[in-house]
Predicted model as a PDB file, atoms N, CA, C, CB and O in Angstrom, pLDDT in the B-factor column:
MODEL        1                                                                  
ATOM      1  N   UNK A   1      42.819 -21.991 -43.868  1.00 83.00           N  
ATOM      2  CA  UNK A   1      43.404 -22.577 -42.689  1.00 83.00           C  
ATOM      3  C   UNK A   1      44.698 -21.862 -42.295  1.00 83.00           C  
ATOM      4  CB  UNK A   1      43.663 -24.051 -42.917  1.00 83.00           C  
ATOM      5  O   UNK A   1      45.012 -21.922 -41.106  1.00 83.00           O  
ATOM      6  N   UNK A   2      45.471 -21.207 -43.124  1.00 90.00           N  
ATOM      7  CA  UNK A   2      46.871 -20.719 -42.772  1.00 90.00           C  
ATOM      8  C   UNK A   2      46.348 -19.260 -42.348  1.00 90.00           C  
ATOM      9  CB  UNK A   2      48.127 -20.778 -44.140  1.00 90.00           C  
ATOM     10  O   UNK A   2      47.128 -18.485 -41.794  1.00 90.00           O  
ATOM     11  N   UNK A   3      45.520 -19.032 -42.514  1.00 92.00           N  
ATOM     12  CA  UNK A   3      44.917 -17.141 -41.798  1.00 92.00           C  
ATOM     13  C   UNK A   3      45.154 -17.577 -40.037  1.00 92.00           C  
ATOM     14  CB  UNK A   3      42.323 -16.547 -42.235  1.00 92.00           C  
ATOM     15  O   UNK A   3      45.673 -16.986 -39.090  1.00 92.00           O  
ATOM     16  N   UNK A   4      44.579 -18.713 -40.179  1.00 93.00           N  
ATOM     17  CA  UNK A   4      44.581 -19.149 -38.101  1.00 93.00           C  
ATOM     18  C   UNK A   4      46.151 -18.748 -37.923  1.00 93.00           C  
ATOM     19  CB  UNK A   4      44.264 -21.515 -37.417  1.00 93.00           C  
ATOM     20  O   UNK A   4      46.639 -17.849 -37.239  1.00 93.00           O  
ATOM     21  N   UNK A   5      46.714 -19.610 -38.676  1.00 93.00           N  
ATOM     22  CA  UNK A   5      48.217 -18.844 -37.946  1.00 93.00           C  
ATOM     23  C   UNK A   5      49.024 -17.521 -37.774  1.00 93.00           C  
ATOM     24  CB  UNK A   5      49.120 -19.316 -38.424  1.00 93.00           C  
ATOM     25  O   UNK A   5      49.974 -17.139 -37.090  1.00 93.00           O  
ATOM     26  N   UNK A   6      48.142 -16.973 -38.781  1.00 94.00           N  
ATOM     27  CA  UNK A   6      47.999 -15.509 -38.686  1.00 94.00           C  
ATOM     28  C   UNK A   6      47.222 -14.629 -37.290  1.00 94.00           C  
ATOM     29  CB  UNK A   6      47.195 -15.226 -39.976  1.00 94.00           C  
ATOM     30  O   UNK A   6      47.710 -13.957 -36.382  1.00 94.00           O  
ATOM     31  N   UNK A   7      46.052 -14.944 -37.576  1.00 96.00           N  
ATOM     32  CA  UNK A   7      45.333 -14.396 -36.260  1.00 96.00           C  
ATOM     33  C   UNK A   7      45.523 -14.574 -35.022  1.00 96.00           C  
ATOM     34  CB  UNK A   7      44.291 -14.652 -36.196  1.00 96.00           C  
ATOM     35  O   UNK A   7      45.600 -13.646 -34.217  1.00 96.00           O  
ATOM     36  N   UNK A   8      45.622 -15.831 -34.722  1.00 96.00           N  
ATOM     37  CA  UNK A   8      46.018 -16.916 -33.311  1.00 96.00           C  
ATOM     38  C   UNK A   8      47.123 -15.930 -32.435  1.00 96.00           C  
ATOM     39  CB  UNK A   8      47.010 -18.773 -33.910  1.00 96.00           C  
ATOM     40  O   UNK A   8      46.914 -15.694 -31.245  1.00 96.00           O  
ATOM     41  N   UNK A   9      48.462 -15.318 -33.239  1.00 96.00           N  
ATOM     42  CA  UNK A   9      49.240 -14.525 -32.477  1.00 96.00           C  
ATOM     43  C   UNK A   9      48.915 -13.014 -32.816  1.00 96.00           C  
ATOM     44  CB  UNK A   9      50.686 -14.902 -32.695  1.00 96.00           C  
ATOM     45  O   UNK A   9      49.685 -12.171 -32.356  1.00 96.00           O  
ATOM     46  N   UNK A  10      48.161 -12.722 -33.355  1.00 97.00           N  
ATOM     47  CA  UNK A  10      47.591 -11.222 -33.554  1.00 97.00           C  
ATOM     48  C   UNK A  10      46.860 -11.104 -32.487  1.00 97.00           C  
ATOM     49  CB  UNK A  10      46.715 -10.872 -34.846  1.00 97.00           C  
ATOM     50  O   UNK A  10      47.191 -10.141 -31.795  1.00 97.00           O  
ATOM     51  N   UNK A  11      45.519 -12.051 -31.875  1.00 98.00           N  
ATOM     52  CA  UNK A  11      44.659 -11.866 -30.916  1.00 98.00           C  
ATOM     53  C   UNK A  11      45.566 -11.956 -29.650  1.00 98.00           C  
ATOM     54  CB  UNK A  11      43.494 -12.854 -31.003  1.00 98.00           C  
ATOM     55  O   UNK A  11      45.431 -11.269 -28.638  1.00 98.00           O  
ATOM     56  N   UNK A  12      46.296 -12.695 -29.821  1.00 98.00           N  
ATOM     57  CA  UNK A  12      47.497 -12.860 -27.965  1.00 98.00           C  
ATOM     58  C   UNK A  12      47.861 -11.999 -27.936  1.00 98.00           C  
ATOM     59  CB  UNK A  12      48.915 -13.793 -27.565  1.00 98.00           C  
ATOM     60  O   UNK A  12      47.764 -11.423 -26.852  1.00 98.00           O  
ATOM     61  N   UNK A  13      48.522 -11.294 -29.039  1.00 98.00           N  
ATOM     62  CA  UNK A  13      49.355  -9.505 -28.746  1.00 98.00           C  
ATOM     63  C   UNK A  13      48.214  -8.842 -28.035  1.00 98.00           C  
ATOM     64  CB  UNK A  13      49.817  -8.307 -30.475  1.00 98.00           C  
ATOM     65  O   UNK A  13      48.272  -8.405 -26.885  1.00 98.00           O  
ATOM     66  N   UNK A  14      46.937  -8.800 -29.007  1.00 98.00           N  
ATOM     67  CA  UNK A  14      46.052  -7.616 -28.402  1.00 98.00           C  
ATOM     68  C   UNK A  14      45.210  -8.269 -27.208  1.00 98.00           C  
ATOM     69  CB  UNK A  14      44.951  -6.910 -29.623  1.00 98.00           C  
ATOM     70  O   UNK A  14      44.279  -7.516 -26.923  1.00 98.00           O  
ATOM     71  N   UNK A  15      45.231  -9.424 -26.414  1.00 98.00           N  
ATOM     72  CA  UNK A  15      45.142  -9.230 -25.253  1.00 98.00           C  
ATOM     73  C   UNK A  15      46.449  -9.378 -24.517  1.00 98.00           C  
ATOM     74  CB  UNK A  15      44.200  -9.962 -24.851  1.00 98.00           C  
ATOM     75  O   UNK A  15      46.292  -9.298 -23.299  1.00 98.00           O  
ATOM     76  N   UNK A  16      47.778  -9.585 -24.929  1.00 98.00           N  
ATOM     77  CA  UNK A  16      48.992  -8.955 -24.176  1.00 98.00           C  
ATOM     78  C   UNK A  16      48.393  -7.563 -23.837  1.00 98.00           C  
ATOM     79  CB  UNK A  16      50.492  -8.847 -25.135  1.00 98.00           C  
ATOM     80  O   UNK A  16      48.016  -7.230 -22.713  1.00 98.00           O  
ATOM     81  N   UNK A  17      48.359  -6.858 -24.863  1.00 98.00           N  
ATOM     82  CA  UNK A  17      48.798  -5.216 -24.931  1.00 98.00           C  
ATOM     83  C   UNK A  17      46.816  -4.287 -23.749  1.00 98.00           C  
ATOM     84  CB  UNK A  17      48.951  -4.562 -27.743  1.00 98.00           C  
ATOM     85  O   UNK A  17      46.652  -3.258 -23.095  1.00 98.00           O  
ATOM     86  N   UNK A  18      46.100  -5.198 -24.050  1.00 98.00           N  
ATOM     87  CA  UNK A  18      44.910  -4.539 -23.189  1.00 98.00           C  
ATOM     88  C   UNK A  18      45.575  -4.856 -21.726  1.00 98.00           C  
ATOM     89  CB  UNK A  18      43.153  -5.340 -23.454  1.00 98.00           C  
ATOM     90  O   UNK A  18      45.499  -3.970 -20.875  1.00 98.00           O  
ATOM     91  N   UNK A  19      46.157  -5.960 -21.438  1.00 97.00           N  
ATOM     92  CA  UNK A  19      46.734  -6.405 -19.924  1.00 97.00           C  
ATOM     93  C   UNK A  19      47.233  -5.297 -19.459  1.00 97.00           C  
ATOM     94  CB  UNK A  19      47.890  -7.542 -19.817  1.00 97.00           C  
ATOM     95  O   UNK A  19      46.738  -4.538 -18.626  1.00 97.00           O  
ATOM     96  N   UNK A  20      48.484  -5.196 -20.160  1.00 97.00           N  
ATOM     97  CA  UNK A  20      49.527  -3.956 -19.951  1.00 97.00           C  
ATOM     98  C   UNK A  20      48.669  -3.134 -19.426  1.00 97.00           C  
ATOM     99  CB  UNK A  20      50.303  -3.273 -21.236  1.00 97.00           C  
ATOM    100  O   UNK A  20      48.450  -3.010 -18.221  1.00 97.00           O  
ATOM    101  N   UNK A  21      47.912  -2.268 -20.725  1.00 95.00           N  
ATOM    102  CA  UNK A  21      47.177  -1.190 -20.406  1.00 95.00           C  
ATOM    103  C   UNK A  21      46.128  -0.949 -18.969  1.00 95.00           C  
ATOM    104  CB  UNK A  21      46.470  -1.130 -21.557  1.00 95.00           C  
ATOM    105  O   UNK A  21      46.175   0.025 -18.219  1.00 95.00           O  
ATOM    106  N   UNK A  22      45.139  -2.215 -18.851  1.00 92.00           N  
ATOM    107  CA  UNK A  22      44.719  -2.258 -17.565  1.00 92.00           C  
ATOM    108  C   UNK A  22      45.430  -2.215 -16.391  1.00 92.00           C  
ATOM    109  CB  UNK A  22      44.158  -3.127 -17.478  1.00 92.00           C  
ATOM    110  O   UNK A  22      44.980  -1.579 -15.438  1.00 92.00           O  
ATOM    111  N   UNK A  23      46.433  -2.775 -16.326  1.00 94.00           N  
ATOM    112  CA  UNK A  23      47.593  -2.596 -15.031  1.00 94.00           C  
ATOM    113  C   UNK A  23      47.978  -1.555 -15.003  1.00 94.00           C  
ATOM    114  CB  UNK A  23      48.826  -3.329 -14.975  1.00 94.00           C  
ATOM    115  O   UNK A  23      48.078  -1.010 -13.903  1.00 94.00           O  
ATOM    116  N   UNK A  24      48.362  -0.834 -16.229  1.00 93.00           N  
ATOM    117  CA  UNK A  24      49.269   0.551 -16.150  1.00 93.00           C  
ATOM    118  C   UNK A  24      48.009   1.193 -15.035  1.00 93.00           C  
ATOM    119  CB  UNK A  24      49.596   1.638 -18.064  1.00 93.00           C  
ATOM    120  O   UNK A  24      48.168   1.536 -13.864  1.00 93.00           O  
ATOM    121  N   UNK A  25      46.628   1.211 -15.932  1.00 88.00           N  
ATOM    122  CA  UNK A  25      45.500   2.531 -15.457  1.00 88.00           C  
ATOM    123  C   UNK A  25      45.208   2.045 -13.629  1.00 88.00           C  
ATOM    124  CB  UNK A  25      43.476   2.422 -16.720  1.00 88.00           C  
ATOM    125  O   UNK A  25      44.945   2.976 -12.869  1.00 88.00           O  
ATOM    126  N   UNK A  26      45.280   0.483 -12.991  1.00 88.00           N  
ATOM    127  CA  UNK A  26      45.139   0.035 -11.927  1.00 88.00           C  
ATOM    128  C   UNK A  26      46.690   1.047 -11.122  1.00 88.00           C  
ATOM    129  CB  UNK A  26      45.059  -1.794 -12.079  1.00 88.00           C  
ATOM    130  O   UNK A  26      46.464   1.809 -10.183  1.00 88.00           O  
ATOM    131  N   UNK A  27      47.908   0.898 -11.587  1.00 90.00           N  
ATOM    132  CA  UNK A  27      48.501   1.521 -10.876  1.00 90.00           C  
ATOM    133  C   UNK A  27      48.751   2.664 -11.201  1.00 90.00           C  
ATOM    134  CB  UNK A  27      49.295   1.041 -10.600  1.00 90.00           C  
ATOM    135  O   UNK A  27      49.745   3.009 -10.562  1.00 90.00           O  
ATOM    136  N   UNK A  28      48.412   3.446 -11.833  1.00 88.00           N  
ATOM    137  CA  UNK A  28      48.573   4.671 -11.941  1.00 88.00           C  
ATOM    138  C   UNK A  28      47.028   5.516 -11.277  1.00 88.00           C  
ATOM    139  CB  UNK A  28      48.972   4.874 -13.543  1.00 88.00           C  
ATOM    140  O   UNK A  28      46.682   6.676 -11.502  1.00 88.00           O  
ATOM    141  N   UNK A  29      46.428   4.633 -10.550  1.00 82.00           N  
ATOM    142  CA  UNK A  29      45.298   5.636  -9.482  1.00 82.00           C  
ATOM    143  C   UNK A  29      44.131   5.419 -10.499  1.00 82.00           C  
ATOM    144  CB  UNK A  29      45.748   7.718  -9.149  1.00 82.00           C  
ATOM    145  O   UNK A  29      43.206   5.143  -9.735  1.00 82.00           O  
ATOM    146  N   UNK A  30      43.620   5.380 -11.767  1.00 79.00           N  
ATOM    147  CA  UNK A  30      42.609   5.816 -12.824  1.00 79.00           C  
ATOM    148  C   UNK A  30      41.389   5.527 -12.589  1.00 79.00           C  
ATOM    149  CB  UNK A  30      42.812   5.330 -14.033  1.00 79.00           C  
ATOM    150  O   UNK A  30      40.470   6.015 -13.247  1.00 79.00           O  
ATOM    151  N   UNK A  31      41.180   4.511 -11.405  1.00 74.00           N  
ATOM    152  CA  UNK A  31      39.930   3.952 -11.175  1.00 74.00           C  
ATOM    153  C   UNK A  31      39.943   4.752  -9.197  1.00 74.00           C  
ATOM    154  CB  UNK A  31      39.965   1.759 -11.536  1.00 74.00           C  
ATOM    155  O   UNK A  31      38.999   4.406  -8.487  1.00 74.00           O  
ATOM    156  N   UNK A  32      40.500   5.253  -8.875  1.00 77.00           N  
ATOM    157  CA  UNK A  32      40.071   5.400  -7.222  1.00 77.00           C  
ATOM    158  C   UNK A  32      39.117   6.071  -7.461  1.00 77.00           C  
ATOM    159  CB  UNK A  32      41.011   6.100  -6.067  1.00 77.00           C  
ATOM    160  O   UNK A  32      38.144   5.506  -6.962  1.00 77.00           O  
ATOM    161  N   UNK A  33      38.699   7.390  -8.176  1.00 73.00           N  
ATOM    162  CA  UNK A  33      37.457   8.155  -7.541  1.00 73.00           C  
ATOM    163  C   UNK A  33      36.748   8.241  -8.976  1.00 73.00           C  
ATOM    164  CB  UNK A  33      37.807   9.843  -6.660  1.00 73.00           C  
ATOM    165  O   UNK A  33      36.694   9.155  -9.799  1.00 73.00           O  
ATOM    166  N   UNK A  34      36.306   7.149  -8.964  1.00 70.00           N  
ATOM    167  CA  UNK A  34      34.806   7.332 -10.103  1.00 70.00           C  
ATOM    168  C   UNK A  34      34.040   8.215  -9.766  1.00 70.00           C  
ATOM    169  CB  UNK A  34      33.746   6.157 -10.241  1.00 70.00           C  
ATOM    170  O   UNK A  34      33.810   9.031 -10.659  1.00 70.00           O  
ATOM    171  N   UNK A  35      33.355   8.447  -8.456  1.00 71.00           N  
ATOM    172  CA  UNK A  35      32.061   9.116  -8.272  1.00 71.00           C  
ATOM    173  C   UNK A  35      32.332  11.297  -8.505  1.00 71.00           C  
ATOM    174  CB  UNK A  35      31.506   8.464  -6.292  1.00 71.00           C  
ATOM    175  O   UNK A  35      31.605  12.271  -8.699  1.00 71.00           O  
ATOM    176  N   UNK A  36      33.319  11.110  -8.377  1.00 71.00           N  
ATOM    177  CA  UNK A  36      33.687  12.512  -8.901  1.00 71.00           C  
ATOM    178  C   UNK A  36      33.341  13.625  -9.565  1.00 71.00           C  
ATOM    179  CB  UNK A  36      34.284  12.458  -9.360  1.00 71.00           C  
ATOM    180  O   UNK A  36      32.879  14.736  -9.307  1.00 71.00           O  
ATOM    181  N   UNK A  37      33.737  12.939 -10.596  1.00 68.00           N  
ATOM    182  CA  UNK A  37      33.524  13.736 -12.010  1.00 68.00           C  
ATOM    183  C   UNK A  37      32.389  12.971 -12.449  1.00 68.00           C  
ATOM    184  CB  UNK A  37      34.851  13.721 -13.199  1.00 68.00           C  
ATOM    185  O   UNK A  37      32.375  12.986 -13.679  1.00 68.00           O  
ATOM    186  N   UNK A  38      31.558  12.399 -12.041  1.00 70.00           N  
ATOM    187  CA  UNK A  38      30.170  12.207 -12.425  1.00 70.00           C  
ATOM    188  C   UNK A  38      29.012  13.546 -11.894  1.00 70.00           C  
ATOM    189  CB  UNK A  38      29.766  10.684 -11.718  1.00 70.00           C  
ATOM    190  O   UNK A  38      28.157  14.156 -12.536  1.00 70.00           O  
ATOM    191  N   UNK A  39      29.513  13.661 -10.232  1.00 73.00           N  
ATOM    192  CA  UNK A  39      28.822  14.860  -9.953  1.00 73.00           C  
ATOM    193  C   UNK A  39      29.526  16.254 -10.368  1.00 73.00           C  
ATOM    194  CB  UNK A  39      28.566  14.839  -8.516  1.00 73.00           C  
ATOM    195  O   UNK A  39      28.845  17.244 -10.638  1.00 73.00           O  
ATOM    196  N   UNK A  40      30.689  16.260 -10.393  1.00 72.00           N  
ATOM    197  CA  UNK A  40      31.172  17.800 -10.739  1.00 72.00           C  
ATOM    198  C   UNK A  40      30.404  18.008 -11.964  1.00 72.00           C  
ATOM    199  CB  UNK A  40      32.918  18.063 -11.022  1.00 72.00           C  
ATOM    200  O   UNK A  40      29.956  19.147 -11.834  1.00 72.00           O  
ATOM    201  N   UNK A  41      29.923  17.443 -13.306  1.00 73.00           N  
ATOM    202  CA  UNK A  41      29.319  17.973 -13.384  1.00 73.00           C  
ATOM    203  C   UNK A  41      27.738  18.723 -13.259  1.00 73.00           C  
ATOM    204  CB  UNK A  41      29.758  17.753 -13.721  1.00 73.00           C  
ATOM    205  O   UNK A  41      27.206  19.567 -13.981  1.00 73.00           O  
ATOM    206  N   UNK A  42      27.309  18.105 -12.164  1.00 76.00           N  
ATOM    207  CA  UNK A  42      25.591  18.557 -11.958  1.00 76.00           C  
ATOM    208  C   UNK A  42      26.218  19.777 -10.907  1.00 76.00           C  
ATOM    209  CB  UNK A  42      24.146  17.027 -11.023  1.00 76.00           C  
ATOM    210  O   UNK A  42      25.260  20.047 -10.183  1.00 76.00           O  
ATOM    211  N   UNK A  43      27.038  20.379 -10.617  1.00 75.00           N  
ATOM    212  CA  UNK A  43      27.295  21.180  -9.563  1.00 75.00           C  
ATOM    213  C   UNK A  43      28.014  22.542 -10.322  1.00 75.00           C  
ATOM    214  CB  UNK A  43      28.243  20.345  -8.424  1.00 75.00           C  
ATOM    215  O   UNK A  43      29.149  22.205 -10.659  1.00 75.00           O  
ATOM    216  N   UNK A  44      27.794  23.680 -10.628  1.00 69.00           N  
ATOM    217  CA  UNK A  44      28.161  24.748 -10.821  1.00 69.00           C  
ATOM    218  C   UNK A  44      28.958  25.867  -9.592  1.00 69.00           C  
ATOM    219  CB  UNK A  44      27.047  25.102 -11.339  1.00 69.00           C  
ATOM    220  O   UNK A  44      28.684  26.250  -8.455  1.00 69.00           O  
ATOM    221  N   UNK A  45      29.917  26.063 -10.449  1.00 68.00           N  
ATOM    222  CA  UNK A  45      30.399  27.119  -9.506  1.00 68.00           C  
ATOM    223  C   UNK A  45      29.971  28.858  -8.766  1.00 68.00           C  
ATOM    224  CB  UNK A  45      31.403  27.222 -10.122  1.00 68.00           C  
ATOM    225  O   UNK A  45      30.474  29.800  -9.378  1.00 68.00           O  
ATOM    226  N   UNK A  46      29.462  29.059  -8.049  1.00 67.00           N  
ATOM    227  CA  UNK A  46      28.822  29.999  -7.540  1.00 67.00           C  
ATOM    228  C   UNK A  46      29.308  31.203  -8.085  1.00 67.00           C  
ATOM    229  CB  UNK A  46      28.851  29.942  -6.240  1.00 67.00           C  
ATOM    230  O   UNK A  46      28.545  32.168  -8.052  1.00 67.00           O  
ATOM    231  N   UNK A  47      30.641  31.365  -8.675  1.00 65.00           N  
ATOM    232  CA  UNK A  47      31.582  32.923  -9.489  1.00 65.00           C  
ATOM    233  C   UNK A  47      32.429  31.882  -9.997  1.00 65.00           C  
ATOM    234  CB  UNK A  47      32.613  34.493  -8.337  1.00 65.00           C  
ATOM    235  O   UNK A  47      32.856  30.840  -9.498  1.00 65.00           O  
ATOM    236  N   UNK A  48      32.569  32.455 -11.170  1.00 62.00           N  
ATOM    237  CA  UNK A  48      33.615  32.109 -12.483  1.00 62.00           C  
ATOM    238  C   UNK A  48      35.136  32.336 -12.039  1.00 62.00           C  
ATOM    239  CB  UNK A  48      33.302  33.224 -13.913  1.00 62.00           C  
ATOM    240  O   UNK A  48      35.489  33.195 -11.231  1.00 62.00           O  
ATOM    241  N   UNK A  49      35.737  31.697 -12.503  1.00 64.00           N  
ATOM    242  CA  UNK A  49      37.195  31.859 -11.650  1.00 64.00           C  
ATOM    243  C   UNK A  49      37.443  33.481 -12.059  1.00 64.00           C  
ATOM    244  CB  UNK A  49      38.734  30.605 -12.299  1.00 64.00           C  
ATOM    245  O   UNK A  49      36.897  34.164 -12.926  1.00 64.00           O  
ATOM    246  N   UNK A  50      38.463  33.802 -11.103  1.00 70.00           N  
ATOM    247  CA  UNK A  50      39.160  35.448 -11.730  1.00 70.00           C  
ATOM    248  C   UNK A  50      40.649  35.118 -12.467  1.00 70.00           C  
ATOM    249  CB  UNK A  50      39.577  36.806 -10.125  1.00 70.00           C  
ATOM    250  O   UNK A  50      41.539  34.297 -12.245  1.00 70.00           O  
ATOM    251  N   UNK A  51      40.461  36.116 -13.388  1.00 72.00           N  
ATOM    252  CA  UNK A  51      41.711  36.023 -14.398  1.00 72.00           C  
ATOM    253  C   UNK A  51      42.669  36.938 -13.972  1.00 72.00           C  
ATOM    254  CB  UNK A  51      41.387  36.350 -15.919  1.00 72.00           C  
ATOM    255  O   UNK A  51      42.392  38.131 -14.092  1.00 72.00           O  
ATOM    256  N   UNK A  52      43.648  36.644 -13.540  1.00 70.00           N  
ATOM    257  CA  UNK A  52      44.846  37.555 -12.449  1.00 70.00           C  
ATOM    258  C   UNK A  52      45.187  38.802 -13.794  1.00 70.00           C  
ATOM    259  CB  UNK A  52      46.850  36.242 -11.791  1.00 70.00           C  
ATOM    260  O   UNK A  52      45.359  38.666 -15.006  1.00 70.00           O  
ATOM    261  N   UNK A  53      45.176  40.148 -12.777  1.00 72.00           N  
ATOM    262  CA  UNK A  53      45.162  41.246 -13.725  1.00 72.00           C  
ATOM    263  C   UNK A  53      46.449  41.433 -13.832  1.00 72.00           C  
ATOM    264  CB  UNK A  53      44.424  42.481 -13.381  1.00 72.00           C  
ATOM    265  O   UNK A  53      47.218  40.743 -13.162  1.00 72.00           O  
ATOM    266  N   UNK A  54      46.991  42.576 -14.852  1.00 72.00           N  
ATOM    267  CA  UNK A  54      48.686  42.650 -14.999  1.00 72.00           C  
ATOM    268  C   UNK A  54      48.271  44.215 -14.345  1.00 72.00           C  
ATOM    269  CB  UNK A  54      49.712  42.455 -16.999  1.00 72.00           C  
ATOM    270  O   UNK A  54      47.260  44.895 -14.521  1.00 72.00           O  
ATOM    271  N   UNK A  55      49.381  44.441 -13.601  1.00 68.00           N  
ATOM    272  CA  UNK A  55      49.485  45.937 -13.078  1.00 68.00           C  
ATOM    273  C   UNK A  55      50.541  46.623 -13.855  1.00 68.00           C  
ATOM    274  CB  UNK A  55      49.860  46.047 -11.481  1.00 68.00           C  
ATOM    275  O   UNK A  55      51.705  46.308 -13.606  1.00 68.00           O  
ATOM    276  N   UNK A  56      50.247  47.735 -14.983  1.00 61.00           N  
ATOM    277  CA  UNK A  56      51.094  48.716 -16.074  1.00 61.00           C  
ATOM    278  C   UNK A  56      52.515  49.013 -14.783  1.00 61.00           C  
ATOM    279  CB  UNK A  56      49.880  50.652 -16.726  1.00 61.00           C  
ATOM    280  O   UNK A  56      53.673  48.597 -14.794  1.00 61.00           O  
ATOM    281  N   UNK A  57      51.930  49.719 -13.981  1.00 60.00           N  
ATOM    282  CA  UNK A  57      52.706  50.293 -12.770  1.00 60.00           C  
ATOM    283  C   UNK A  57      53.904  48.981 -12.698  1.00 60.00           C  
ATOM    284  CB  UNK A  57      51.549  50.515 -11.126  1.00 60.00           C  
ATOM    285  O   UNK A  57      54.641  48.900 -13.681  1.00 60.00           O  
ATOM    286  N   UNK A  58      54.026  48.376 -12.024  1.00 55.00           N  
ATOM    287  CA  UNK A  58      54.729  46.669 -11.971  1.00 55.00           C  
ATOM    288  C   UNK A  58      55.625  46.779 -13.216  1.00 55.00           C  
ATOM    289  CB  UNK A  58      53.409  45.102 -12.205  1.00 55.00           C  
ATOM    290  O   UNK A  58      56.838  46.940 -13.087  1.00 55.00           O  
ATOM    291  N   UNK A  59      55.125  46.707 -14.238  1.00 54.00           N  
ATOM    292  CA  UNK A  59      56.306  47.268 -15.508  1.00 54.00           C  
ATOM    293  C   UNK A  59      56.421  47.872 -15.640  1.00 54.00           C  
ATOM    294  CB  UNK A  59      56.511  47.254 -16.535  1.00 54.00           C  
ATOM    295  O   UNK A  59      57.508  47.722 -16.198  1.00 54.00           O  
ATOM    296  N   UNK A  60      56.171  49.304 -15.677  1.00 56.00           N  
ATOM    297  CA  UNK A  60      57.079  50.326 -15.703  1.00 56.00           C  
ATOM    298  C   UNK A  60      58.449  50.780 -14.616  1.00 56.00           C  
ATOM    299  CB  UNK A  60      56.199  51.255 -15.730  1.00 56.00           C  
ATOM    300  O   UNK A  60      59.364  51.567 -14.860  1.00 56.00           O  
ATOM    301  N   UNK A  61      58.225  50.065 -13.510  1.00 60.00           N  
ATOM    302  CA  UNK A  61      59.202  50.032 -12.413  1.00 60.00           C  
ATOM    303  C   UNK A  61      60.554  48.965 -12.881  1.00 60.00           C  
ATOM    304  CB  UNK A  61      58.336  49.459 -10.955  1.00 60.00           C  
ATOM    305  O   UNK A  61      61.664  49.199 -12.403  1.00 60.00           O  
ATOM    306  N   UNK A  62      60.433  48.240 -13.477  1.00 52.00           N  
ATOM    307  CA  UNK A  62      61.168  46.806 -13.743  1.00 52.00           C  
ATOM    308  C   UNK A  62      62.378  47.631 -14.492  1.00 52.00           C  
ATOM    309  CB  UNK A  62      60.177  45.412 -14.853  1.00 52.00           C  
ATOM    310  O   UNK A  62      63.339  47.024 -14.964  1.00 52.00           O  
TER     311      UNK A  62                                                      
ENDMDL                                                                          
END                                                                             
């Protein structure tokens, strides 16, 4: 019987602390665009990004 008084405010923290967390993710945007990144991935990019080249010339002038 004395565990209840144990648990009783353990379970209120952890739905305090999920509250918090749901509000934080409601205002911080986390839910506006679900449909997104569900399709980005069935969609491939037509060319792989380019990796910006270093020009030797450019440092040797410096």
């Amino acid at each position: 019987m004395n565990i209840i008084f144990v648990l009783i405010p353990i379970a209120i923290l952890f739905v305090i602390i999920a509250g918090v967390v749901f509000f934080w993710a409601i205002r911080s945007e986390q839910f506006e665009d679900l449909d997104r990144q569900g399709s980005n991935i069935l969609f491939d990019e037509d060319q792989p990004a380019q990796k910006p080249t270093k020009h030797s010339s450019d440092d040797a002038q410096s």
